[in-house]
Every structure is written in C-alpha cells, then in structure tokens.
DRENMILUM-537379 format. One record per residue (C-alpha): residue number from 1; x, y, z. Coordinates in steps of 0.2 Angstrom, whole numbers. Layout:
DRENMILUM-537379
  seq   east  north     up
  NUM      X      Y      Z
...
END
This chain:
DRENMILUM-537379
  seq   east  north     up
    1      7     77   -171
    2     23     66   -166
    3     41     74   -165
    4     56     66   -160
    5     71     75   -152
    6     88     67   -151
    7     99     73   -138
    8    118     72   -146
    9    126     71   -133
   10    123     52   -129
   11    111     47   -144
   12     93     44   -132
   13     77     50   -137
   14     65     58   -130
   15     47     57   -142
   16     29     63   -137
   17     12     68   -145
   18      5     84   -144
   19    -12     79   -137
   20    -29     89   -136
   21    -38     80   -119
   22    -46     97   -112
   23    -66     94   -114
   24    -76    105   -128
   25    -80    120   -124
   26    -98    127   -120
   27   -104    133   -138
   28   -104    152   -132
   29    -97    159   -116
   30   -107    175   -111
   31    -99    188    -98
   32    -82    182    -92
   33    -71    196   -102
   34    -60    201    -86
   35    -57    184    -83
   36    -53    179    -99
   37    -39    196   -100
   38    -33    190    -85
   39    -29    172    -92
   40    -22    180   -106
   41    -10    191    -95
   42     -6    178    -87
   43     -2    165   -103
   44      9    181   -108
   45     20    179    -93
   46     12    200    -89
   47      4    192    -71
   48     15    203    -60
   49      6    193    -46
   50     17    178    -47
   51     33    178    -37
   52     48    182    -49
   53     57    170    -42
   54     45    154    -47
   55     51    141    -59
   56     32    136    -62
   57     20    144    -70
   58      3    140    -59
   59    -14    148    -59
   60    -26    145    -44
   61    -45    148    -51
   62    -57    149    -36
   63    -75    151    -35
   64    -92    141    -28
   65   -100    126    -37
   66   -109    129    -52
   67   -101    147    -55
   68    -91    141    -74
   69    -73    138    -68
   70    -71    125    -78
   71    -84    131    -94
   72    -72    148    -93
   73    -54    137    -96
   74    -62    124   -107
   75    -67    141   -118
   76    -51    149   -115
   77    -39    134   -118
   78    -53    132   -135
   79    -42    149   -141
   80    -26    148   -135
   81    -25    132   -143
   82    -12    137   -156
   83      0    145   -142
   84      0    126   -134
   85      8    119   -150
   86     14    103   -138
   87     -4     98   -131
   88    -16    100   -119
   89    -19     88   -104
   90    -34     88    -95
   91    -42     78    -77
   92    -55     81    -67
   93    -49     75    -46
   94    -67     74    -43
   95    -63     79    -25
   96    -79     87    -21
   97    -91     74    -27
   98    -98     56    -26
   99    -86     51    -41
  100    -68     41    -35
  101    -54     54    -36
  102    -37     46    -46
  103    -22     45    -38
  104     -6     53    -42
  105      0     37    -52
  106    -17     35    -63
  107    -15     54    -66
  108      2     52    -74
  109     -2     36    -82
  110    -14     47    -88
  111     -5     60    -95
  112     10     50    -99
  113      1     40   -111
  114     -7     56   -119
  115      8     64   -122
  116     13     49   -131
  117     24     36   -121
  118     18     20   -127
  119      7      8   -116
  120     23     -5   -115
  121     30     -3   -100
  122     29     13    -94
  123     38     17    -79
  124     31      7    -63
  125     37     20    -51
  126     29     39    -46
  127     48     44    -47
  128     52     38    -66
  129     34     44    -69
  130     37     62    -64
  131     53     63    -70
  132     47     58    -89
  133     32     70    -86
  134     46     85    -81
  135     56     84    -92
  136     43     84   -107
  137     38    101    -99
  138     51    107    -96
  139     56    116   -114
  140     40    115   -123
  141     19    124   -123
  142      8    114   -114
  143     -5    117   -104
  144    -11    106    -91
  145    -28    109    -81
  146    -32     98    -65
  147    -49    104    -61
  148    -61    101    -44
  149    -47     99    -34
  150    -46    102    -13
  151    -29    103     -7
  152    -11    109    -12
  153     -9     89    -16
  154    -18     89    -29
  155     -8    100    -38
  156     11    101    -32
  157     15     85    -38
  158     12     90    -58
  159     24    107    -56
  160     34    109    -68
  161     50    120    -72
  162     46    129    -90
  163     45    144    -95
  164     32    139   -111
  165     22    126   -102
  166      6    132    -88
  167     -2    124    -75
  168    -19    128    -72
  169    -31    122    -58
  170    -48    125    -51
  171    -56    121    -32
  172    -71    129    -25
  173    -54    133    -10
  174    -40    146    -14
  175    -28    136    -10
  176    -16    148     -3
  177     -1    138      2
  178      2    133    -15
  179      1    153    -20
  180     14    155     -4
  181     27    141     -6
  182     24    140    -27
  183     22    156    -31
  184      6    155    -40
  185     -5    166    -46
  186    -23    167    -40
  187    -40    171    -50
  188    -57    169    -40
  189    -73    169    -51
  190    -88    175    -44
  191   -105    172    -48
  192   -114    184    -65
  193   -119    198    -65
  194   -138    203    -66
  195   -134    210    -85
  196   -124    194    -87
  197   -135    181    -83
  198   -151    188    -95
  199   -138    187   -108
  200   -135    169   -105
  201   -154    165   -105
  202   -156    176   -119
  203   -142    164   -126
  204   -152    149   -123
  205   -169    153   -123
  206   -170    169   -139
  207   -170    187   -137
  208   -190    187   -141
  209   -195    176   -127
  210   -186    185   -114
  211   -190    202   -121
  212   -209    197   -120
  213   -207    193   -100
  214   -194    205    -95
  215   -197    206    -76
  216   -200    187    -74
  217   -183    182    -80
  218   -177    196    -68
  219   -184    185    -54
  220   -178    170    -63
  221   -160    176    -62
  222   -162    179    -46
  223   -169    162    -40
  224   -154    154    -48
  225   -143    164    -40
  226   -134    169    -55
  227   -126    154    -57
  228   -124    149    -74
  229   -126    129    -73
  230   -142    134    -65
  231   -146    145    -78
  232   -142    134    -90
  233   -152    120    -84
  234   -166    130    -82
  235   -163    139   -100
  236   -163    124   -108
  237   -181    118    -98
  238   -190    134   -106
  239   -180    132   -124
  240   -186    116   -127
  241   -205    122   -121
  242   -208    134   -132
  243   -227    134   -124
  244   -221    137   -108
  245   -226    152    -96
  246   -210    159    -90
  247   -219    167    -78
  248   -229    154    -71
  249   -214    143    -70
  250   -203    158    -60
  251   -221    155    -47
  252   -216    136    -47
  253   -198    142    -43
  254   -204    151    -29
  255   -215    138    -21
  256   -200    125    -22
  257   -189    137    -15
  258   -198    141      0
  259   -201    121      2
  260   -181    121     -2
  261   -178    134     14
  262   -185    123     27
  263   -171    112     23
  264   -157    123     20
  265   -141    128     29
  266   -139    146     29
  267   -122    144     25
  268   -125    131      9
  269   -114    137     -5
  270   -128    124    -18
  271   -145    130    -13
  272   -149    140    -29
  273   -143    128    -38
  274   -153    114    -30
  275   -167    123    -30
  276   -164    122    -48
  277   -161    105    -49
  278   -177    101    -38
  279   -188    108    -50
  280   -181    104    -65
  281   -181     85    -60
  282   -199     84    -53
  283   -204     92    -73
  284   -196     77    -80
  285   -207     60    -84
  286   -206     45    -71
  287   -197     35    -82
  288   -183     49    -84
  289   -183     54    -66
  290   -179     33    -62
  291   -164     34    -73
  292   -159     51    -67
  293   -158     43    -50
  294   -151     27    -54
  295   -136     34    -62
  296   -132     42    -48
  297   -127     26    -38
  298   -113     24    -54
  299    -97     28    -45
  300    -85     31    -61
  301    -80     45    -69
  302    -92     44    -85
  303   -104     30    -93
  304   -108     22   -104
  305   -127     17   -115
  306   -124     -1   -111
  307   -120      0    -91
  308   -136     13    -90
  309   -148      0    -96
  310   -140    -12    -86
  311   -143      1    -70
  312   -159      3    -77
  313   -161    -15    -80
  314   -170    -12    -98
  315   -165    -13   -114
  316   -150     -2   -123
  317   -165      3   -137
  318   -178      8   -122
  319   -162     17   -113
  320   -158     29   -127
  321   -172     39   -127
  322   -171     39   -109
  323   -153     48   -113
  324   -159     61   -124
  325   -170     67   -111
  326   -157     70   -100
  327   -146     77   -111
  328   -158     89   -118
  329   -161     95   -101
  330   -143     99    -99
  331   -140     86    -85
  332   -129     71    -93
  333   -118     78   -109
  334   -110     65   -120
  335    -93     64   -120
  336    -90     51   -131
  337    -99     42   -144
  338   -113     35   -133
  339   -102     39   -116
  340   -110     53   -104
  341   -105     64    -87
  342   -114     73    -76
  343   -109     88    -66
  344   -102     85    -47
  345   -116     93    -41
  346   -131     84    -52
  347   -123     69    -47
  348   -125     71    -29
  349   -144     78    -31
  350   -147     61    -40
  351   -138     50    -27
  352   -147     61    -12
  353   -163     57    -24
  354   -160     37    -25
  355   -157     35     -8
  356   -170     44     -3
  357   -184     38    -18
  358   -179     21    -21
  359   -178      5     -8
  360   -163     -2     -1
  361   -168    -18    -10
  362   -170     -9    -28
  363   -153     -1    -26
  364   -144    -17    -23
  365   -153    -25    -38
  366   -148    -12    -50
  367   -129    -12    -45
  368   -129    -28    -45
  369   -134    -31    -62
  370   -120    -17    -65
  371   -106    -29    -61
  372   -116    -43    -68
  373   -114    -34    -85
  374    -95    -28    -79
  375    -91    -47    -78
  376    -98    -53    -94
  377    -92    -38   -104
  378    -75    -40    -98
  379    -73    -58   -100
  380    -82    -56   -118
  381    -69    -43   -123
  382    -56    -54   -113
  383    -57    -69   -124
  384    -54    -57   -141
  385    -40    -49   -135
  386    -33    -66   -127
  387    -41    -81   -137
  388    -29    -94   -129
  389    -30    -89   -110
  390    -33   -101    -96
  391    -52   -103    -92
  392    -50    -98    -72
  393    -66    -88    -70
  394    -84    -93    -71
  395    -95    -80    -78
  396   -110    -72    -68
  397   -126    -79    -78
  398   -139    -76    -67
  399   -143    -58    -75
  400   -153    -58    -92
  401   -138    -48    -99
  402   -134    -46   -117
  403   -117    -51   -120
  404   -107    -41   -134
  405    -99    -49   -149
  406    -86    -39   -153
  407    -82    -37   -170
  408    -64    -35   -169
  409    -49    -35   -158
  410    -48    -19   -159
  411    -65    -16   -155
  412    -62    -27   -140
  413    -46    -16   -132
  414    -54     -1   -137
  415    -71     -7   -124
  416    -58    -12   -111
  417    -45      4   -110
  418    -63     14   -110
  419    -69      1    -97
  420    -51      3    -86
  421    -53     21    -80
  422    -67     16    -72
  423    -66     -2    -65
  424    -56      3    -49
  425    -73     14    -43
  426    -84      0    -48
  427    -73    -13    -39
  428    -73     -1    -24
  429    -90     -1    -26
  430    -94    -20    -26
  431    -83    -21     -9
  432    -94    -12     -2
  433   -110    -22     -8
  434   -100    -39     -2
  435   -101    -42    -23
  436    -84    -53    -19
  437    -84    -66    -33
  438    -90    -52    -47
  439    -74    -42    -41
  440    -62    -56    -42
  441    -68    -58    -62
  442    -68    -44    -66
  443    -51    -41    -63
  444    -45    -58    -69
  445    -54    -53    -85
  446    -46    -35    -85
  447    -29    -47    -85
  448    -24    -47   -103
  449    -26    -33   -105
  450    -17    -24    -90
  451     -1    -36    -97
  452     -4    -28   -112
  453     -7     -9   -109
  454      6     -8    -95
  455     -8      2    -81
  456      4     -1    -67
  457     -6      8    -52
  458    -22      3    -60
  459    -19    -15    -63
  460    -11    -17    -43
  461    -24     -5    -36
  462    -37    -16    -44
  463    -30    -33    -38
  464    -27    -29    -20
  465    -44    -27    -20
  466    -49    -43    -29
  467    -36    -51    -16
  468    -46    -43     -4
  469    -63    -47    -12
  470    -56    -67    -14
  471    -51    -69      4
  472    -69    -61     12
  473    -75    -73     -1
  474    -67    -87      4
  475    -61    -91    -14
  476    -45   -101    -14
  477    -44   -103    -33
  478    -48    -84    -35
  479    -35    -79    -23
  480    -22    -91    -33
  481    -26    -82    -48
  482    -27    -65    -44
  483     -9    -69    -35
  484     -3    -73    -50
  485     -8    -59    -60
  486     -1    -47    -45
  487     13    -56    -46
  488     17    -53    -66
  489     12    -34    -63
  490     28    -36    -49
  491     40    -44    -61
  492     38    -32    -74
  493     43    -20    -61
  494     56    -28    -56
  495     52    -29    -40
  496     57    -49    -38
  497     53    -53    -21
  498     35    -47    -21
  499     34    -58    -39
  500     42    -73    -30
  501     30    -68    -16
  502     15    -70    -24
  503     19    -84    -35
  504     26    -95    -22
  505      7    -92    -12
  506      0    -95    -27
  507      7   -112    -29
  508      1   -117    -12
  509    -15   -110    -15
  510    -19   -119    -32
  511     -9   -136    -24
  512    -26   -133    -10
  513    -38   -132    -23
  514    -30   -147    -36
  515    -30   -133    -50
  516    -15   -140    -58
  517    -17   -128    -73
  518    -15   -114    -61
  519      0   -123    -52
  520     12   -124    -70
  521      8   -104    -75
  522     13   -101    -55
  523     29   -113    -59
  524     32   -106    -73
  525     32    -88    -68
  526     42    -93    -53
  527     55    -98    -68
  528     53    -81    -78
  529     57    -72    -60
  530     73    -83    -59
  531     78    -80    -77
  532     77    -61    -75
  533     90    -62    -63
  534    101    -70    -68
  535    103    -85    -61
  536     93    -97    -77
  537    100   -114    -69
  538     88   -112    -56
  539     74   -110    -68
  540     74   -125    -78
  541     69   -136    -63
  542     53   -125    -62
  543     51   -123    -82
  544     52   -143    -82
  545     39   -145    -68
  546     27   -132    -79
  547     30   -140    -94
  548     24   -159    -89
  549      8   -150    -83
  550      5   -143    -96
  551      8   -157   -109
  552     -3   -170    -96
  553    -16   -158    -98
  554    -15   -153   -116
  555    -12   -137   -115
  556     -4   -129   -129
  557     -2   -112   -123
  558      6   -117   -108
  559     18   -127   -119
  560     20   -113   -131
  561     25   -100   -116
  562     35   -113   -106
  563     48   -120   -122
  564     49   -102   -126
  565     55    -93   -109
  566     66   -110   -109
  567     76   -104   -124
  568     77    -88   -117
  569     86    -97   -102
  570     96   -108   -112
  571    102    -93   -122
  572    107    -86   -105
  573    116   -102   -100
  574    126   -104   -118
  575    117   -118   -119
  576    114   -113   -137
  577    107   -131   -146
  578     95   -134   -134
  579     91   -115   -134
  580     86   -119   -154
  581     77   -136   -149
  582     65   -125   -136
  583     63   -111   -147
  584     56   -120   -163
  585     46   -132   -151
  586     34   -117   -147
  587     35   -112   -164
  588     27   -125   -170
  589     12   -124   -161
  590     10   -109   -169
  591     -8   -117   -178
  592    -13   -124   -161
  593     -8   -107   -152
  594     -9    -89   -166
  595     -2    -79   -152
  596      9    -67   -161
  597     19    -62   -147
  598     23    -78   -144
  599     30    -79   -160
  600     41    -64   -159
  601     48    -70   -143
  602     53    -86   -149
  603     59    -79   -165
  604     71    -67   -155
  605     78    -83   -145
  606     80    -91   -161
  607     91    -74   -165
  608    101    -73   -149
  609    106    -94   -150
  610    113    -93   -167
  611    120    -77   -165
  612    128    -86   -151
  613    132    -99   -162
  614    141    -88   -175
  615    128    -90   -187
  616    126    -71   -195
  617    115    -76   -209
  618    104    -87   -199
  619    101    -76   -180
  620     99    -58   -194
  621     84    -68   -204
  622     77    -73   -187
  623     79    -56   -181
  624     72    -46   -194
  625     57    -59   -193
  626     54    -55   -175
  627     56    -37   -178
  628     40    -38   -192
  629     30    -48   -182
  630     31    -35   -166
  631     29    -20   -178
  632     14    -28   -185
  633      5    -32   -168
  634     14    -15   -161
  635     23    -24   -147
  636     35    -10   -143
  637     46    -18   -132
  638     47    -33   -142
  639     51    -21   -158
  640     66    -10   -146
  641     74    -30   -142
  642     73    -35   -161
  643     81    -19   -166
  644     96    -19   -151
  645    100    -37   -156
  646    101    -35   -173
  647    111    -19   -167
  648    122    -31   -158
  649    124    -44   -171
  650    132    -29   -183
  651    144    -23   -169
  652    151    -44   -169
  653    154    -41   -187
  654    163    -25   -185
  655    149    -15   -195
  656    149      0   -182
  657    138     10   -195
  658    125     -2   -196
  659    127     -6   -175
  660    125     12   -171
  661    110     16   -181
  662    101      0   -172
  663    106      4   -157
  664    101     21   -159
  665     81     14   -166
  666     81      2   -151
  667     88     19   -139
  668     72     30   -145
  669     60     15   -141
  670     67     11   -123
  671     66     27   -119
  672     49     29   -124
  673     42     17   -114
  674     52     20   -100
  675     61      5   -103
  676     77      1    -92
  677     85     -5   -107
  678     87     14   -114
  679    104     18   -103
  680    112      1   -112
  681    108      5   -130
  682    115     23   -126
  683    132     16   -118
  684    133      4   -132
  685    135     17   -145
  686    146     27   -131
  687    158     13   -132
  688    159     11   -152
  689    157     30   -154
  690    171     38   -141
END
C-alpha cells in the first residue's frame, strides 16, 4: 500500500509505503502466553510501567541467547499485524555475534527506503535522515523492532514521538538507562518451563514419540536447558530419524556434556545450548560438517547458494543438497529464495569450529575464492546495469568461478541491491586478509549502482576502504578511480569541497599513471562541481579539456555526458544557442550510447534553452519528452525536474492553473527523495497562490 498526504498549508507531500520487513514467524509458538498479554497490554497503551510523561512508546525485552526473544515478537507482530496498518520495520544490530553490526546511517537508509522514499537521492545526512523517519512516525501505526542489540545506542536514535507507532527492542542486557531517561517499558523472558519445553518437542517431534519415552525427554529438557533453539535443534535431529533411540541419544548428550564441562565457564550463559550444537554437529555427514564450518568465516548478514559453493569451492548443484541438510536440521533457514541465516549463536560454534578444524591455509583459500566470486559477480551485474561504463577494473580470473549471465536489467539490480547489504562486511573482511586489489573492484563495480540507488553511508563506508585497500596496495589507478567515485557520492551531497577534493587528486593520480580516460571523467566532474555552484564560466574550460579526451580516444560516453552537462552550463550562462548546439550533440549519439538517462537529461536542457529562448511549443515537447523518458526508467529526480519545468514554463505564460498543479507533482516527488529542491516548488506555488 502507498498513500499520499498533502499538507495544505504549503502544498508538500509527504508519501510512504506501508512495509512488512519483520522475519516470518516460527510455524507455532508453544508456552509464552504472559508474555504475549503483556505485549498486548503494552500495544493498548495499558503498560502502567512506562513513565506517563514519555512521548515514545519503547519496550525493552531481555533474556539469555537462545531463550525466543526474537521467535516470541516475530509471532506476536505475525497477529497484531492489522493494528500496524502503516508497516512493520525490522533489523537485526547483530551486536553479539560474528556478523558486522550497521550503523545508524545504513539502519535508516534501511528503513527509509522500506517505508517508501525512493532510492534517488535520499537524504545524505543522519539529520535529514531522522527527521524524515520522525515525522513518518509520528502520526501513524508502525512498529519497528531492532533486535540483538547491546547498548542504549542502539536504540535511542530511532525514538520516535507517536502515540500509534512502538518501538520494540531486544538484548540479552536490560538496558536500563533507556528505561530511566526514555521511559520505557521492560519485559525479561526467561528460559521454559519444564511442561513447556515437552510441548515444544512434542510440537516437533509427535505426541507418540514422546509419550513412548516419557522420562528420557525429561532428561532431554534438562540437558538443553530449556532453551527452545536447543530444543528445537535437537527436535528437529529426532523428527527427521524416526529410527532413532531417544534414549540412547539423551546417553550421547550426557557424555558430550561431561566432555563440554571440562571446558566450560561456570558463568557461560551458552553452554546448554553448545552442548547442543556439539552433538548435533558431530551427527551430521563430513561433507555437511565442512560446509557448516566454512560458512561460518561469511561475515554478512545472510548468504547466498552461489557465495556457499564458492566458500565451499564446489559446484552450486553439489551445494544444494549440502543446504537442505542444514536447514533440515534447523541450523541455516532460507530467507529468501535461495538466500539463508544462521542464528548468532550457531554462527559463532561454526567459526569456533573452522578455526579450530580447518588450516590456516584452507581458510584463506576459501575466502579467497569468496571475493574472487564477489568480483566477477559484481562486475558481471555491473556491465547490465551500466553497458557503456569505462573499463577501469581488471577482473580476478584466477578462480574457476562460473560467471552469471544475467537475464535482465533487472535481474542485474536486483543481485546487486541484495549483494550491497553485505559488501561493506566482506570488504572489511578482505582488509584483513590483505585481498587489496579484489576490494578496490568490487567497489568500483558496486559504482553504477551506488549512483543509481543513492546508498549514501554504504557507497562512502565502502570506498574509504577501497581507498584504504588501493593505497596498501599500491594501486595508483585504483586509487584515481575510487577518488572519483567518492567524489560523485560528495557532489551529490553537496558537500563541494570534499567533491573538488577528490577529483582534483584524482586528476593527479591518473596524469601519474597516463590513464587519460580517467583524467577527462575527473575533468569533467571537476566541471559538474563548478556548475552546481553556480559559477558555469568556470566550467567550460574543464568541460573542454574532457571533451578533446574523450573524442581523441573515441569515447562516446564520455562525449555524450561532457556536451550534455555543457548544455546545462550554457543554459546557466544564457548562452541559449550553444545550449541547443551541445544538447542535440549528445543526442545524437544516442545509437552509439542507449543510455536513457542521458537522454532525459539532454532532453531537459533542450527544454530549459528554448524556454529561455521564448519558444513555448518547442521547450513543452521537449519537456514532456524528458518527463517520459524518466518515468519509463523511473529516474525520480529526473521525473520531479521535468515536471517543475514544465511547472515553470506555464507560470511564463500566465497559466497559474496548470503551474500550480506541476509544481505541486514536482513538490511530492522532491520530498520523497529527500530532495533540496522540495522547499522551491512549495514557495513557487506560495508566491502565485498568496
């Protein structure tokens, strides 16, 4: 669902979706009816815990690993669905695993972009970020749950003021300043009760296998602490052996518990279910048990079937079955069409079981064939969603990797926005193994599609350390490049001088390593920069030097984004004729080029020259060109300029009607994205309004 609010009073727009992110629930929830009252009390606003004077409504739900925080609110959000009409938002910090946490900024991305601000610019600051996030709250029912998380930071930066919306989060801490200086409510969960845990395995397992060894699931409860992920884990061991002893496999338990107990910190909140893990992993075949491990040296937050067999380093057909395994034992669960997680804690038993079961040597082979397939991947995805781009990256072939061939460009994105929630923790990750040169491509392949989604924190997160990575590398060229992709992230931001910054090294750097390609987009860039502020007479020098680059090598690309941000200059200037002469120039390199935004933008400087000019007829039929052509590729900002020119193109002819409605279009776009441009196309119908 998609609504759309207009505030009267000065014509903006506010418009979200109403998105369902929380993970599915377990298929039956046994025990946990207090808890769930107590949630429901709390939803009701009849918590008397909370202080009255709170403007947030926050719930703190505490308890030791394994014990079902987040199994009880993915079951609880399952029914309350209907209350949330305006969405649910759900991420995991990670901050008690092996697994990167996100940051504040990738957080609201995150959640921004679920709750349905388009990918186009979205705001570049935490500030803007928040703000949007608040104020979407603030009168509507959502509930957003941040789960594993460690310290009152985690949380206080999502509170909201509503009355509708709720907050929920979960730690294995209590996190009592938050319930001191916030006013939230606290919930700890403890572990099941003897009843309740034989109803779980008599959940899993059938009443008739339980009922015909009564007293060894007693011990079996027992052993696993009444915890239910180790109950589960072990439930779903016996249900799928319907051969199996259960009293012979609770005399295994005990053994490996008594090997476990020589080992163990008294005060180690995991041992029942490690104890757990231990035996249900030495039950699984070899060639499970190496795949159990390896994926515990993955560092992001889920994975997928191909990046398994490329840990593994077999095919994606011997992997699969490989998967099932695991999943049928209740230790990976598919997210996604062939996507998988793995609980915090079975994460960290498999890394403890890598390190400890396989050679240094073997883990570097299989993570690096990881960013070996991250490279190829990427720059094969990179070249659908970007057909024309400059070839500045070798690609790592020394890994029998099969490359994909995407079917579509959609296809393409799709692999890459998946991809990008991860590809900071891998990057991380290949720092550490010195992977330098695999860091730098990946990120230069992650390029397109960071100018496309807009992945502010993500795209300069990820290119600090692919500047990092090129320097320790001693790669001038990669440095040049990953310059210049930091520095288009900047002047999107508006942040000018880190954007002239970067280009101007970047010039030096590829003048260094005679990459003359690299040195006209660096020029050029170094032109945009000027353009944006105002000052386009110092631009055209730099536009010219990019341009006679570009045409001594051949590039048509370069030429088609040079004579186009030209026009846009010339436009600023008044220098109107030339303005046209540039614009059609890039325009007709359309059949060397096909890049569609290309063609929108040069269409739009066609628009503003001969609305310039005086010519109605001719700037509206460019206009409405350009707005088609950005609809269709569902260039958001591109659409929001066609429709506030057109907007302004009525005002000059006196048609306020038609202005106003434009304007108003335009207004609802910009403030979508968290574009700048939303407080001018709200004073513009302030001043032909009253």
């Amino acid at each position: 669902m998609v609504t759309s609010l207009f505030n009267s009073d000065d014509g903006a727009a506010v418009s979200f979706d109403s998105p369902r992110t929380i993970p599915m629930p377990p298929s039956k929830l046994v025990g946990r009816e207090p808890e769930f009252l107590t949630l429901e009390k709390f939803r009701t606003n009849e918590d008397l815990s909370a202080s009255s004077g709170s403007t947030s409504r926050v719930l703190i739900v505490s308890g030791p690993p394994g014990v079902g925080k987040t199994a009880l609110l993915t079951w609880w959000a399952a029914h309350v669905e209907d209350y949330f009409t305006d969405g649910e938002l759900f991420v995991d910090m990670h901050r008690f695993g092996s697994v990167a946490s996100p940051s504040c900024e990738q957080v609201l991305d995150s959640f921004l972009r679920s709750l349905g601000v388009p990918v186009e610019q979205l705001p570049g600051s935490v500030e803007a970020q928040l703000s949007i996030y608040r104020t979407i709250l603030a009168n509507r029912a959502v509930l957003v749950v941040i789960d594993n998380v460690a310290k009152a930071e985690d949380v206080v930066p999502f509170l909201a003021r509503s009355k509708r919306s709720v907050i929920v989060a979960t730690s294995r801490n209590q996190l009592t300043s938050i319930i001191a200086l916030h006013g939230a409510s606290h919930m700890s969960l403890d572990v099941l009760s003897p009843i309740e845990a034989e109803a779980l395995l008599r959940e899993v397992i059938g009443a008739p296998r339980v009922n015909a060894y009564q007293s060894a699931i007693t011990e079996l409860c027992r052993l696993c602490g009444y915890l239910p992920l180790a109950l589960r884990v072990i439930g779903a061991h016996i249900a799928t052996r319907p051969h199996v002893k259960i009293d012979n496999l609770v005399d295994q338990l005990r053994r490996q518990s008594n090997r476990l107990d020589e080992f163990s910190r008294s005060d180690d909140e995991t041992t029942n279910v490690r104890l757990v893990f231990s035996w249900s992993y030495e039950s699984l075949s070899v060639e499970v048990r190496q795949l159990f491990r390896l994926i515990g040296l993955y560092r992001g937050e889920e994975i997928s079937l191909p990046a398994t067999a490329a840990l593994a380093g077999i095919s994606i057909e011997s992997t699969r079955p490989l998967i099932e395994k695991l999943i049928d034992a209740n230790i990976l669960v598919e997210v996604d069409y062939e996507r998988y997680r793995m609980h915090d804690l079975l994460r960290d038993y498999a890394a403890e079981r890598v390190e400890a079961e396989n050679s240094l040597d073997e883990r570097l082979q299989a993570v690096g064939r990881l960013f070996s397939w991250y490279e190829m991947w990427a720059d094969a995805a990179d070249r659908v969603i970007a057909p024309g781009d400059p070839e500045f990256r070798p690609v790592n072939q020394r890994e029998k990797i099969p490359v994909p061939l995407f079917e579509s460009f959609e296809d393409a994105l799709f692999w890459l926005g998946n991809e990008a929630r991860n590809i900071v923790a891998v990057a991380r990750q290949a720092y550490a193994c010195e992977a330098f040169s695999a860091i730098v491509n990946i990120m230069l392949s992650m390029w397109s599609y960071f100018n496309r989604s807009k992945s502010w924190s993500t795209w300069l997160t990820g290119n600090e350390l692919a500047l990092q990575a090129a320097r320790a590398g001693s790669d001038v060229n990669g440095e040049a490049w990953v310059l210049t992709s930091m520095g288009t992230a900047y002047r999107y931001l508006r942040r000018f001088d880190e954007a002239s910054v970067s280009h101007g090294r970047a010039v030096g750097l590829f003048e260094q390593s005679n990459d003359y390609l690299g040195v006209g987009y660096a020029s050029q860039n170094l032109a945009n920069i000027r353009t944006d502020q105002g000052i386009p007479q110092e631009a055209i020098p730099l536009y010219l030097r990019a341009l006679a680059i570009f045409r001594e090598l051949a590039n048509w690309r370069g030429i088609a984004t040079v004579t186009t941000s030209m026009a846009s200059a010339f436009n600023r200037m008044e220098r109107f004729d030339e303005a046209i002469v540039s614009a059609n120039q890039s325009l007709e390199l359309d059949d060397k080029v096909g890049d569609q935004q290309i063609i929108s933008t040069s269409l739009r400087n066609l628009g503003a020259a001969h609305a310039g000019m005086g010519n109605f007829d001719e700037s509206f039929s460019y206009l409405r060109r350009a707005l088609e052509v950005s609809h269709r590729i569902e260039d958001r900002h591109g659409e929001a300029s066609a429709l506030d020119s057109i907007g302004d193109l009525y005002s000059s002819n006196e048609d306020v009607e038609h202005a106003v409605r434009h304007w108003r279009l335009a207004g609802e776009i910009y403030a979508e994205i968290g574009a700048s441009e939303a407080a001018s196309a709200v004073d513009k119908i302030r001043r032909v309004t009253g």
